[in-house]
C-alpha positions in Angstrom: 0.0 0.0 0.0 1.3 3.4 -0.6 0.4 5.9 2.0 1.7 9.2 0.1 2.0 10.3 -3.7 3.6 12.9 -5.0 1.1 15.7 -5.5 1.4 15.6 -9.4 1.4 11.6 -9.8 -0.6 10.0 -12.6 -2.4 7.6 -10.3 -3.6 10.5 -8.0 -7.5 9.9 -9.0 -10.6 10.1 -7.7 -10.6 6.9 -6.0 -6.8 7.0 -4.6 -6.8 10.7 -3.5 -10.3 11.6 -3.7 -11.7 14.5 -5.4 -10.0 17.2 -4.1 -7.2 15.4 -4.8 -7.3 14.6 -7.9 -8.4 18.1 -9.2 -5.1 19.2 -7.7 -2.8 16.4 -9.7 -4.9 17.5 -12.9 -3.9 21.0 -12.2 -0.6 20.6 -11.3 -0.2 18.1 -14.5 -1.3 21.1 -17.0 1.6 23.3 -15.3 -0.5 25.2 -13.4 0.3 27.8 -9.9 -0.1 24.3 -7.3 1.1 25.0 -4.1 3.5 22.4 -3.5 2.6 19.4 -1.7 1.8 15.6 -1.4 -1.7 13.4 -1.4 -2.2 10.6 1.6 -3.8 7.9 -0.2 -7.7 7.0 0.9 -6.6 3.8 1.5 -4.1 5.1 4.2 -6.8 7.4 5.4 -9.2 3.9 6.4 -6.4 2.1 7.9 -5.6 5.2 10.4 -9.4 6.5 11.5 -10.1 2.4 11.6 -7.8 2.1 15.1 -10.6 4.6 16.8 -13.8 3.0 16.0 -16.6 4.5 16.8 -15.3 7.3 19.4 
């Protein structure tokens, strides 16, 4: 599993990154002003809030 992605990676889509996510790959793909940055995978996101249950 990969927990991070560089903020312009091609497999930075809707189901990896989310949508939010993936508009900013997109954007910084085209060579547009991104500030720079990094995506935490959805799949990293479940594994973390899935240690607190339901508190």
């Amino acid at each position: 599993m990969k927990a991070v992605l560089p903020l312009d990676d091609a497999a930075a889509d809707l189901a990896t990154v989310g949508g939010k996510g993936a508009s900013l790959a997109r954007l910084t793909r085209a060579g547009l002003p991104v500030p720079g940055g990094f995506h935490i995978t959805t799949e990293a996101y479940r594994a973390f809030v899935s240690a607190f249950g339901d508190e």
